[in-house]
ROGU-148513 format. One record per residue (C-alpha): residue number from 1; x negated, y negated, z negated; residue in one letter. Coordinates in nm, 3 decimals, padded with zeros to 5 digits. Layout:
<rs>
<r fikol="NUM" px="X" py="Y" pz="Z" torse="A"/>
...
</rs>
This chain:
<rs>
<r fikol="1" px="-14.782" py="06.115" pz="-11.202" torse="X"/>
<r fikol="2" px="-14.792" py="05.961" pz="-10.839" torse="X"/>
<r fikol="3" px="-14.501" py="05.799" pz="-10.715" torse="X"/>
<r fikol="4" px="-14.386" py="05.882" pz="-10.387" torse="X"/>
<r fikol="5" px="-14.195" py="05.610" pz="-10.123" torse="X"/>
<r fikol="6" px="-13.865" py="05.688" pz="-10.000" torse="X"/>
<r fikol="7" px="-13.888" py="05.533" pz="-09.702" torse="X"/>
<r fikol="8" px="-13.962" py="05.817" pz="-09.465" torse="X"/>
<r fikol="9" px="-14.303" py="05.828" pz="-09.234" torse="X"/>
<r fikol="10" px="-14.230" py="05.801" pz="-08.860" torse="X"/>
<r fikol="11" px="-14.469" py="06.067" pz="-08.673" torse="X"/>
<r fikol="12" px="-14.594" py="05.997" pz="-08.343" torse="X"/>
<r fikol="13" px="-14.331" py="06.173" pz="-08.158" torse="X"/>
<r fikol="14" px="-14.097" py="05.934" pz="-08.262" torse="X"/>
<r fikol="15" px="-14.314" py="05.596" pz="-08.265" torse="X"/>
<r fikol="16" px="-14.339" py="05.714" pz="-07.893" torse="X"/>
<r fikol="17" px="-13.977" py="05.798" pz="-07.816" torse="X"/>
<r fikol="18" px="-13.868" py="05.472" pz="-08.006" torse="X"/>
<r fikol="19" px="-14.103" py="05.280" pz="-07.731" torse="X"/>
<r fikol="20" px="-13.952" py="05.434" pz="-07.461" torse="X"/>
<r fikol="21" px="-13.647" py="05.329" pz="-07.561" torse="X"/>
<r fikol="22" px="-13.748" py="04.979" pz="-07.629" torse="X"/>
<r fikol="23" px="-13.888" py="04.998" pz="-07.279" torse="X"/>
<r fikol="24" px="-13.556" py="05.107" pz="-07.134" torse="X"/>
<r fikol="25" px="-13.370" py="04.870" pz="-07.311" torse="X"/>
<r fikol="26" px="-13.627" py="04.581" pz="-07.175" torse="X"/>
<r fikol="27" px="-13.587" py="04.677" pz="-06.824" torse="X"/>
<r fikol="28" px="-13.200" py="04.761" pz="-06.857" torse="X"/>
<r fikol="29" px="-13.111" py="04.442" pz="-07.050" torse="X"/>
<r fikol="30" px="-13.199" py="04.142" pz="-06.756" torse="X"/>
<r fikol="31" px="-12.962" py="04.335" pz="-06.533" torse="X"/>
<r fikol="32" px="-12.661" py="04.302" pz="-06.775" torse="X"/>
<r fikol="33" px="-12.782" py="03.887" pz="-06.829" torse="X"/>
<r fikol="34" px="-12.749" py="03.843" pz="-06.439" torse="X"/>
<r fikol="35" px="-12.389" py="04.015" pz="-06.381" torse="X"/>
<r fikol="36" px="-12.314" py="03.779" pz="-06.655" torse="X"/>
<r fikol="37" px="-12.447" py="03.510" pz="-06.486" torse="X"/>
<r fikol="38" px="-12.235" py="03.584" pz="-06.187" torse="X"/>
<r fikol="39" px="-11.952" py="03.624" pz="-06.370" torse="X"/>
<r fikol="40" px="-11.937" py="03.319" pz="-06.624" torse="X"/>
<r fikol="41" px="-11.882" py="03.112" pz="-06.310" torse="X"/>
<r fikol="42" px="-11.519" py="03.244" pz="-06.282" torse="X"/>
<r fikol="43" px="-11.488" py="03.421" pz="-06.667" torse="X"/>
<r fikol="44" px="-11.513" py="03.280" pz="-06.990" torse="X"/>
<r fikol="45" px="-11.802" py="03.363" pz="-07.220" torse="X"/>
<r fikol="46" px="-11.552" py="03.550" pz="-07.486" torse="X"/>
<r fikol="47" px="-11.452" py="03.751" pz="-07.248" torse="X"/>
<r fikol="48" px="-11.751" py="03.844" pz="-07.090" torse="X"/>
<r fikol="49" px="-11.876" py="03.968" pz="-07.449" torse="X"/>
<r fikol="50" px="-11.527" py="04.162" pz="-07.557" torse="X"/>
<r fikol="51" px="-11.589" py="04.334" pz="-07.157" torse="X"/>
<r fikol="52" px="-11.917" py="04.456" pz="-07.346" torse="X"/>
<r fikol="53" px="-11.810" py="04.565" pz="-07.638" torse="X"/>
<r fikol="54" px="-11.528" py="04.753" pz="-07.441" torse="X"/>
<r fikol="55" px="-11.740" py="04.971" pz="-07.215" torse="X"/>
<r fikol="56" px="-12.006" py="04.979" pz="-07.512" torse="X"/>
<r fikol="57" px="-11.712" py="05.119" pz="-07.746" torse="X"/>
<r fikol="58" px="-11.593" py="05.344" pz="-07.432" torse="X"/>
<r fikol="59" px="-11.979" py="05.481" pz="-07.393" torse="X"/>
<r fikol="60" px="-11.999" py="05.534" pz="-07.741" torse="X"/>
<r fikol="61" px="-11.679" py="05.754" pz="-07.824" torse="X"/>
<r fikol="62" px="-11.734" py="06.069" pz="-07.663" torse="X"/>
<r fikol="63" px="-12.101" py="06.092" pz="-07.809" torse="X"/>
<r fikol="64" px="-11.927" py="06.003" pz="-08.137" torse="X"/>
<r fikol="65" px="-11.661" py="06.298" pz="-08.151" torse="X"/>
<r fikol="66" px="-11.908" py="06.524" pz="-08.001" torse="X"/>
<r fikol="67" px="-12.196" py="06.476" pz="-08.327" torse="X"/>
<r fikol="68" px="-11.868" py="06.446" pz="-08.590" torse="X"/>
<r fikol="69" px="-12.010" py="06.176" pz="-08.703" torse="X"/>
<r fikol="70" px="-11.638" py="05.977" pz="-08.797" torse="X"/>
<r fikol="71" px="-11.699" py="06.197" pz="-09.129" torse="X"/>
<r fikol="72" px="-11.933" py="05.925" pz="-09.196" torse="X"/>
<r fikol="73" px="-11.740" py="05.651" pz="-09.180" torse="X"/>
<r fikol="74" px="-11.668" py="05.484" pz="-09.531" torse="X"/>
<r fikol="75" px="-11.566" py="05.140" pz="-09.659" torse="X"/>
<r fikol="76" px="-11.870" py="05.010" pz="-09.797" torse="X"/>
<r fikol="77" px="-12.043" py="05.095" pz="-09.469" torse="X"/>
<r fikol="78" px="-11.766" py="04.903" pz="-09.250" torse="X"/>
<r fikol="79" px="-11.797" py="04.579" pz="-09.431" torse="X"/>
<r fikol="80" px="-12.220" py="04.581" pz="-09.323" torse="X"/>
<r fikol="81" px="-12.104" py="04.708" pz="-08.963" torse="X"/>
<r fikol="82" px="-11.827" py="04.392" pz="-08.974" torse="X"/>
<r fikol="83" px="-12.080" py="04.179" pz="-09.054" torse="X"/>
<r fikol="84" px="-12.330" py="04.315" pz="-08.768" torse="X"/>
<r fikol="85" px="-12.026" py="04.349" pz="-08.529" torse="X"/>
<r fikol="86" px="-11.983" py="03.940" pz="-08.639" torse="X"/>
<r fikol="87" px="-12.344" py="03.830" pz="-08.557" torse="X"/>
<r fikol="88" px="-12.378" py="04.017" pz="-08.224" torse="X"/>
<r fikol="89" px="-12.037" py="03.859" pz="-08.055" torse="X"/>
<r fikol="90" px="-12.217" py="03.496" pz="-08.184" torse="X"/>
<r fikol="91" px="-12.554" py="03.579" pz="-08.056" torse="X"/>
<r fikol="92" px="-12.342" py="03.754" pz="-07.704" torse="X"/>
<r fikol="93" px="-12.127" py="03.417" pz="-07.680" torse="X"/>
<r fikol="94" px="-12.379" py="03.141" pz="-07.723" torse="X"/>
<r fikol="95" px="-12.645" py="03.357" pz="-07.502" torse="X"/>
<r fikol="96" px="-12.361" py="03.409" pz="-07.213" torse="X"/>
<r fikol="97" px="-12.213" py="03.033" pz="-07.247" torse="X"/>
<r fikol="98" px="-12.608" py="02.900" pz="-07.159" torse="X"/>
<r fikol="99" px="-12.614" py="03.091" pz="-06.854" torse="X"/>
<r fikol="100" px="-12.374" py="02.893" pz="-06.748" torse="X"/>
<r fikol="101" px="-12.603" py="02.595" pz="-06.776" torse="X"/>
<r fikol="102" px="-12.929" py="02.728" pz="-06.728" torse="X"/>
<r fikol="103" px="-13.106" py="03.011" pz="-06.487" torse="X"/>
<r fikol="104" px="-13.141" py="03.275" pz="-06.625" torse="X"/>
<r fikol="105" px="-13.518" py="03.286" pz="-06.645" torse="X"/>
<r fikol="106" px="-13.525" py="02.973" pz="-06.869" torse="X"/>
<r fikol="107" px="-13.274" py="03.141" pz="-07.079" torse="X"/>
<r fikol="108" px="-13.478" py="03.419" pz="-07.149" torse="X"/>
<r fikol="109" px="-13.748" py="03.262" pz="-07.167" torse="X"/>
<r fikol="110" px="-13.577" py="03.096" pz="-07.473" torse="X"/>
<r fikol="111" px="-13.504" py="03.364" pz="-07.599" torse="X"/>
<r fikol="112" px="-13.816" py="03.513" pz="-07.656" torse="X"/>
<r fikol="113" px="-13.883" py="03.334" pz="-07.970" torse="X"/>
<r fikol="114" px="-13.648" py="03.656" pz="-08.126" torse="X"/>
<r fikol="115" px="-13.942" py="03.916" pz="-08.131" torse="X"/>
<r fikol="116" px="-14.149" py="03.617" pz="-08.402" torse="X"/>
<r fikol="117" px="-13.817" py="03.597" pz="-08.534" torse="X"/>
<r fikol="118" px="-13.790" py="03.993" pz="-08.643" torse="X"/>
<r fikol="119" px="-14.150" py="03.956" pz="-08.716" torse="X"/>
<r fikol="120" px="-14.173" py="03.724" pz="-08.953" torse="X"/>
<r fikol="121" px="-13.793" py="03.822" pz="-09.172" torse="X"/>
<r fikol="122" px="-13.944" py="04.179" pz="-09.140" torse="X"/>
<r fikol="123" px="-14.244" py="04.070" pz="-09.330" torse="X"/>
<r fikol="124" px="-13.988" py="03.909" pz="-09.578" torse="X"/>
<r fikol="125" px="-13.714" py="04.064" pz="-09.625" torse="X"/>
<r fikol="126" px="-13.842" py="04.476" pz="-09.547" torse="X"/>
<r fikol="127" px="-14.171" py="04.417" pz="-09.682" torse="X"/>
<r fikol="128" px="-14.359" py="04.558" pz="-09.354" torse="X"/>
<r fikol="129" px="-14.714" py="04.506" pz="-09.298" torse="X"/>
<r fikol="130" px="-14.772" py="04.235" pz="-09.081" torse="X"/>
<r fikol="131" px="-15.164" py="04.169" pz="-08.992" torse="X"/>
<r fikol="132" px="-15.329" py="03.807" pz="-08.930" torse="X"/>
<r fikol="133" px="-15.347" py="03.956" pz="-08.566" torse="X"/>
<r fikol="134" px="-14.937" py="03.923" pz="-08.524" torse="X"/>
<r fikol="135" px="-14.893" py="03.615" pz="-08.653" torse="X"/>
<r fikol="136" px="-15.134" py="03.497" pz="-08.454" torse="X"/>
<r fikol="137" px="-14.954" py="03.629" pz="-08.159" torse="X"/>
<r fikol="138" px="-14.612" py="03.496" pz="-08.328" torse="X"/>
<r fikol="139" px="-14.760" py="03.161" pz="-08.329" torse="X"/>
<r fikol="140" px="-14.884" py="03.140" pz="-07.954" torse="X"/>
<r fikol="141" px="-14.544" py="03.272" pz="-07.831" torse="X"/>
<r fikol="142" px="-14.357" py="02.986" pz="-08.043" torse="X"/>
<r fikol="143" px="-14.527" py="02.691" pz="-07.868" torse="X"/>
<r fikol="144" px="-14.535" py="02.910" pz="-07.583" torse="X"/>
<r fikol="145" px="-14.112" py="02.862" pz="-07.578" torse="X"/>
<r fikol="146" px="-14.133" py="02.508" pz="-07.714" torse="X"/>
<r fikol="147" px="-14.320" py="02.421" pz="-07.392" torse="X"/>
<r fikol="148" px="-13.969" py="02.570" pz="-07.206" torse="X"/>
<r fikol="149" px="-13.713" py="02.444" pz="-07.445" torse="X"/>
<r fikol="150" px="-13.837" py="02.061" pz="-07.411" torse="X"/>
<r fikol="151" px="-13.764" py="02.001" pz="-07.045" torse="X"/>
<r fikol="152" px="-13.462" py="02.217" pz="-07.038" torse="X"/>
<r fikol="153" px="-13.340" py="02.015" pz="-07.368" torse="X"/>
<r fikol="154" px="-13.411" py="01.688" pz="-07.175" torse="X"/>
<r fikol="155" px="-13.176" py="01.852" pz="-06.860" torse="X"/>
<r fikol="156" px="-12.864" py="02.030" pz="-07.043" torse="X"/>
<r fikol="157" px="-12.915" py="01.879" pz="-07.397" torse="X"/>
<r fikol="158" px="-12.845" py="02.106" pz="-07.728" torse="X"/>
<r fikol="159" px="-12.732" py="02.414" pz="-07.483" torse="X"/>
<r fikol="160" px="-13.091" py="02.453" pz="-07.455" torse="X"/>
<r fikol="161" px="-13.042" py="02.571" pz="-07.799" torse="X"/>
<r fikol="162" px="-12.795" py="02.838" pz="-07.792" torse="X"/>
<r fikol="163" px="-13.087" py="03.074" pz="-07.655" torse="X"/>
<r fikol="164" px="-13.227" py="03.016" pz="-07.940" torse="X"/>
<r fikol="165" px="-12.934" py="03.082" pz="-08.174" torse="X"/>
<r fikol="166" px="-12.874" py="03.393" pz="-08.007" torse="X"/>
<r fikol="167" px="-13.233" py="03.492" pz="-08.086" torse="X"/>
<r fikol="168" px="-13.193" py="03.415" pz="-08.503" torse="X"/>
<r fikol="169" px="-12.839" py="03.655" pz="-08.474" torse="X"/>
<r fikol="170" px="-13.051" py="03.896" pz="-08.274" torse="X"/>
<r fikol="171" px="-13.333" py="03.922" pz="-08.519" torse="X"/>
<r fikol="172" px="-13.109" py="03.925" pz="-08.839" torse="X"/>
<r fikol="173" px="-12.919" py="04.220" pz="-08.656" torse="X"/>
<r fikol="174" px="-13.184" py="04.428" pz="-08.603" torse="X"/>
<r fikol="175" px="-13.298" py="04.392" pz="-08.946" torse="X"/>
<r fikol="176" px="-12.970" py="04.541" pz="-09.068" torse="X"/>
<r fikol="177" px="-12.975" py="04.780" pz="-08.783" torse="X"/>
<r fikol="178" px="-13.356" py="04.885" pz="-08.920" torse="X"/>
<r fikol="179" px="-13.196" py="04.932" pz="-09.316" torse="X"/>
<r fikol="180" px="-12.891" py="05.099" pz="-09.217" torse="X"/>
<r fikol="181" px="-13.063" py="05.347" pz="-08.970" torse="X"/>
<r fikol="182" px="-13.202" py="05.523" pz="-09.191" torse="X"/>
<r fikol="183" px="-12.864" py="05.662" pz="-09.445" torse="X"/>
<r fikol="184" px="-12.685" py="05.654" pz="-09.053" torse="X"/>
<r fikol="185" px="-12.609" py="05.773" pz="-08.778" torse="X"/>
<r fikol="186" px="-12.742" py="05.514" pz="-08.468" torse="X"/>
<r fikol="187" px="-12.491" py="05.656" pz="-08.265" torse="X"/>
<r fikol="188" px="-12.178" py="05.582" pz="-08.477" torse="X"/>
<r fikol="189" px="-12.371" py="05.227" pz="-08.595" torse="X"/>
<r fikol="190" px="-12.363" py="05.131" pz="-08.201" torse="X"/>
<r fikol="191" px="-11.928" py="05.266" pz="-08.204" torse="X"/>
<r fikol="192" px="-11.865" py="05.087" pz="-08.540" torse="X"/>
<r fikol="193" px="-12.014" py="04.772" pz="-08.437" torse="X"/>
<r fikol="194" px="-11.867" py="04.746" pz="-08.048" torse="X"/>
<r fikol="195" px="-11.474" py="04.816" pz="-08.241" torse="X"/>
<r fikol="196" px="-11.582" py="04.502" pz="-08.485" torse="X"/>
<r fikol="197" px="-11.754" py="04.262" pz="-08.252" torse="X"/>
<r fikol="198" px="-11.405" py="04.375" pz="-08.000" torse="X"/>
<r fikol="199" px="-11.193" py="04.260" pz="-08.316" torse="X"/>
<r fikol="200" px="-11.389" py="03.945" pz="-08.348" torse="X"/>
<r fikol="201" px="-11.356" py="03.855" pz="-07.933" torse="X"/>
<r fikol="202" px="-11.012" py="03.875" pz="-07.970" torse="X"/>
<r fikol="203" px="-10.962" py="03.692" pz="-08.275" torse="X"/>
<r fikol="204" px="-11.198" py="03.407" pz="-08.134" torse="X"/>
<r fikol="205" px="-10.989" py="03.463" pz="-07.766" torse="X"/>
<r fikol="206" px="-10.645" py="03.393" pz="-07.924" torse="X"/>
<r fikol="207" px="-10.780" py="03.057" pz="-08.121" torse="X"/>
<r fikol="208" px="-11.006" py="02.951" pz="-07.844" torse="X"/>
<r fikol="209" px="-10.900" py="02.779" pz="-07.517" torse="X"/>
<r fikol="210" px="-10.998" py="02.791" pz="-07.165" torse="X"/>
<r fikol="211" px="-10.922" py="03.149" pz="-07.050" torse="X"/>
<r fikol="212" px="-10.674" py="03.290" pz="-06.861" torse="X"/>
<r fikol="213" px="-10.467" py="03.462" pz="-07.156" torse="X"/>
<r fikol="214" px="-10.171" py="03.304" pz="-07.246" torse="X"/>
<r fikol="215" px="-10.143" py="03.267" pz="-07.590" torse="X"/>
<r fikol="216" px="-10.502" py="03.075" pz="-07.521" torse="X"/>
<r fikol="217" px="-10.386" py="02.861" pz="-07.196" torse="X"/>
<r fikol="218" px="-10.302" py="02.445" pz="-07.233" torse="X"/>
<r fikol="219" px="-09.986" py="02.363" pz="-07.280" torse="X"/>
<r fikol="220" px="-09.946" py="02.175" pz="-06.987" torse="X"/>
<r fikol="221" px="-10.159" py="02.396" pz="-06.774" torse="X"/>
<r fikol="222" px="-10.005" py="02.530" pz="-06.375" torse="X"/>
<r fikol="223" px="-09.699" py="02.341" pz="-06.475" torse="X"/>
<r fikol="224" px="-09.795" py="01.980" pz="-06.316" torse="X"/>
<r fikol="225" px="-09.386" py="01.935" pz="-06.264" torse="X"/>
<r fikol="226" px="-09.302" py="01.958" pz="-06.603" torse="X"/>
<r fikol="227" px="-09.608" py="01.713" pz="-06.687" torse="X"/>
<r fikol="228" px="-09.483" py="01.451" pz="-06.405" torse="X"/>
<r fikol="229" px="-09.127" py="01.488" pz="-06.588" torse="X"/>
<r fikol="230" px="-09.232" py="01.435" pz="-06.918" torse="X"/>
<r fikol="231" px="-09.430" py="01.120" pz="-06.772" torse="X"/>
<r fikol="232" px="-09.135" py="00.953" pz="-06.616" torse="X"/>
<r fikol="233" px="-08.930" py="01.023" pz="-06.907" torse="X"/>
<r fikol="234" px="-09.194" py="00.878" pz="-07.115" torse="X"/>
<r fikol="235" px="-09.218" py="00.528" pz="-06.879" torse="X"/>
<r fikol="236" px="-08.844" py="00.540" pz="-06.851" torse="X"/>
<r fikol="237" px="-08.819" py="00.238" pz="-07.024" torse="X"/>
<r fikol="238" px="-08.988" py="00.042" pz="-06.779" torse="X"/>
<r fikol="239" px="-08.786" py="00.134" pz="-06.476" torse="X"/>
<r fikol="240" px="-08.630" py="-00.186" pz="-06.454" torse="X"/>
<r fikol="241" px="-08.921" py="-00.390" pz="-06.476" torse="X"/>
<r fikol="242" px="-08.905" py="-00.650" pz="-06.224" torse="X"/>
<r fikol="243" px="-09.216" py="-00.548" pz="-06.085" torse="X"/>
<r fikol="244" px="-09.251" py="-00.164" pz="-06.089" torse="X"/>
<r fikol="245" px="-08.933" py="-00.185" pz="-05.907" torse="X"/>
<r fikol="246" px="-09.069" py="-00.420" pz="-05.634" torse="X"/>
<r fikol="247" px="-09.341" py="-00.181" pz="-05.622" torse="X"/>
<r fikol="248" px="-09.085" py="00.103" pz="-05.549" torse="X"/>
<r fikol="249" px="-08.901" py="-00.063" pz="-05.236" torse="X"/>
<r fikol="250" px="-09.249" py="-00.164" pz="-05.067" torse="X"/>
<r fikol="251" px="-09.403" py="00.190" pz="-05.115" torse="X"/>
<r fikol="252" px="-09.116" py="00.424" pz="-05.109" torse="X"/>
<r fikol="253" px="-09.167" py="00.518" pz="-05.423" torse="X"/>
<r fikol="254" px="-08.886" py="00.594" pz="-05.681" torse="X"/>
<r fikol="255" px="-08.880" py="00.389" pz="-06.016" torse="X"/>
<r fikol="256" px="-09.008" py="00.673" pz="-06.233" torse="X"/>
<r fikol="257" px="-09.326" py="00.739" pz="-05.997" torse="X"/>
<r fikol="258" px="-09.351" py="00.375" pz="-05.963" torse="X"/>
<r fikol="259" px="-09.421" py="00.296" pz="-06.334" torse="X"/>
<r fikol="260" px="-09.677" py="00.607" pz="-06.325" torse="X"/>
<r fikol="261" px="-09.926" py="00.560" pz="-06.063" torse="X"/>
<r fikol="262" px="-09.860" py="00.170" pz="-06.181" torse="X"/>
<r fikol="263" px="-10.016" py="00.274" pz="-06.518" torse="X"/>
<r fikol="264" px="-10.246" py="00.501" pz="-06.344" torse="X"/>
<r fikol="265" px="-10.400" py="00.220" pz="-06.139" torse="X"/>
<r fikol="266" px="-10.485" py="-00.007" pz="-06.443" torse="X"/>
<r fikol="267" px="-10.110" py="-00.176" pz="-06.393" torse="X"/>
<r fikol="268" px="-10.326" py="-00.347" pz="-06.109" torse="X"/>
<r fikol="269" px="-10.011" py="-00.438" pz="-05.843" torse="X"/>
<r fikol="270" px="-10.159" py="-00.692" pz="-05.681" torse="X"/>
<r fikol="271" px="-10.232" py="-00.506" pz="-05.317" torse="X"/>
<r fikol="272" px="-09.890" py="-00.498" pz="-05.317" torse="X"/>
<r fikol="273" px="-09.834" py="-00.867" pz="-05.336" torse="X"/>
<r fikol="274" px="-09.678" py="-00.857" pz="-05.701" torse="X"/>
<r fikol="275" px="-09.764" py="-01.068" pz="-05.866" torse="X"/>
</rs>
């Protein structure tokens, strides 16, 4: 008795419309790396990525309720989507933070290396036929980004790196992408993974620092008063030093903003003819 694979044979038809679609996405995906460019100049990287997964999850809804496909939503599928939604805001955050650092070319020039990435763990872990003729290939576009990675690692140090962290996350989410598509619907994979990777930006937006939410902003930050009062308070002691107070009658200065540019200055009062 023969035995049959499960996996199911992919005609022509759709070997062809799955390279059109690779196309598009080539073309469609250096567009969305130089608005973020533009914008990390002014934006923080975890928001730049949650703005993604926002219009991604907004794109995604109405094609969702129109197939029905929230019927196949379950548990044991969310925890895989969590896990892709998890990898994807890593790969988004480290690849958007580089831009920041490096042009954009260079970046994705990097990033490259995540085709021999998919490559190679598809050969491993889906047991895909990979000839001598790919490897080969695999192996030429390696050195091929070593040869970028080395000056741009002497210039901006281990961010040179993040491209290629965001190409591992990359490659290990399409390989779940690849064993989930086929029990799945693509178009409710793409929803369920922009609402988890939206759940992780905020998450990593409320612990982080640096953005313009509050629960995230310094605790001193666009309050320099406060700061200033908390300084003179803290050099209240030395108001009466002989010195500081010298230092106030020849510059105008009261005692409190005396002792602080005085410790500001390296204590250094000799222009003033202190000591």
């Amino acid at each position: 008795m023969n035995s049959t694979s499960t996996r199911p044979v992919s005609s022509t038809s759709d070997v062809m419309t799955g390279l059109v679609l690779m196309f598009l996405s080539v073309m469609v995906s250096p567009l969305i790396d130089i608005f973020a460019k533009l914008a990390i100049t002014t934006v923080p990287s975890g928001e730049i990525t949650a703005g993604r997964f926002v219009v991604q999850a907004l794109c995604m809804l109405p094609i969702v309720v129109w197939r029905r496909s929230f019927a196949e939503f379950s548990r044991r599928q969310s925890l895989f989507h969590a896990i892709r939604g998890g990898i994807i805001t890593v790969s988004m955050i480290s690849f958007v933070t580089t831009l920041k650092y490096m042009a954009v070319a260079d970046a994705i020039a990097i990033f490259f290396v995540e085709p021999i990435m998919v490559t190679i763990l598809g050969g491993i872990f889906l047991k895909e036929t990979i000839g001598w003729r790919r490897y080969t290939a695999c192996c030429v576009g390696f050195f091929g980004a070593m040869l970028i990675i080395q000056p741009s690692f002497e210039e901006v140090g281990y961010i040179a790196l993040l491209p290629v962290v965001s190409a591992l996350c990359i490659a290990i989410f399409v390989l779940m992408t690849r064993a989930l598509s086929h029990r799945e619907d693509p178009w409710s994979m793409q929803f369920q993974m922009s609402i988890w990777g939206l759940l992780f930006c905020a998450v990593l937006l409320f612990l982080g620092s640096g953005n313009r939410l509050r629960p995230l902003r310094s605790r001193h930050a666009g309050r320099p008063r406060l700061v200033l009062c908390r300084r003179r308070r803290r050099h209240g002691r030395n108001h009466r030093d002989p010195r500081r107070l010298r230092l106030s009658r020849s510059t105008g200065l009261d005692a409190g903003a005396a002792a602080i540019f005085g410790d500001r200055f390296g204590n250094d009062l000799r222009p003033a003819g202190l000591r």
